[in-house]
C-alpha positions, 0 to 999 in steps of 0.5 A: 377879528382884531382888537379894533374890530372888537372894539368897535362891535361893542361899542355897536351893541352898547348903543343898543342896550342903551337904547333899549335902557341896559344902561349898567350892561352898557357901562361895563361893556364901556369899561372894558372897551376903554382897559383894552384900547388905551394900552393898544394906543400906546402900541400902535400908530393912531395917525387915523385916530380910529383907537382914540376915536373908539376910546372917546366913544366908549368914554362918552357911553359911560357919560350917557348911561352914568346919567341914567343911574340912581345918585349912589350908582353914580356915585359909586362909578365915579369913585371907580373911575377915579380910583382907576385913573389915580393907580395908573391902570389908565395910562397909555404911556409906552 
């Protein structure tokens, strides 16, 4: 199974934890899918946009499921997800 396939199988259960309320199951699962897609898009011809597809899926699970969170909780992703951008480790450049 390649890292697309992957991908895609769990952004596939990620949308049933969220229906079944997983929602902090669900983020990590997003997490993870975005730290994996967004060095492989730098590596690989997206002309389909399947990669960036998965990576727009994955950002919009943590939109959903940060919704469903208590403020802190929110607060503390949003802290995460800031920190993250800001040391690079989000960067697609190659």
């Amino acid at each position: 199974m390649t890292a697309c396939e992957s991908s895609e199988a769990f952004l596939h259960e990620v949308c049933i934890m969220q229906n079944q309320g997983e929602h902090r199951q669900a983020i990590v699962i997003a997490q993870a899918v975005i730290k994996t897609m967004i060095p492989a898009i730098s590596r690989s011809d997206d002309s389909d946009g399947f990669l960036g597809g998965q990576i727009e899926m994955a950002i919009e699970v943590l939109e959903h499921s940060a919704k469903q969170l208590p403020t802190k909780e929110q607060q503390s992703l949003l802290s995460y997800l800031i920190k993250e951008v800001l040391s690079g480790h989000l960067e697609g450049g190659g």
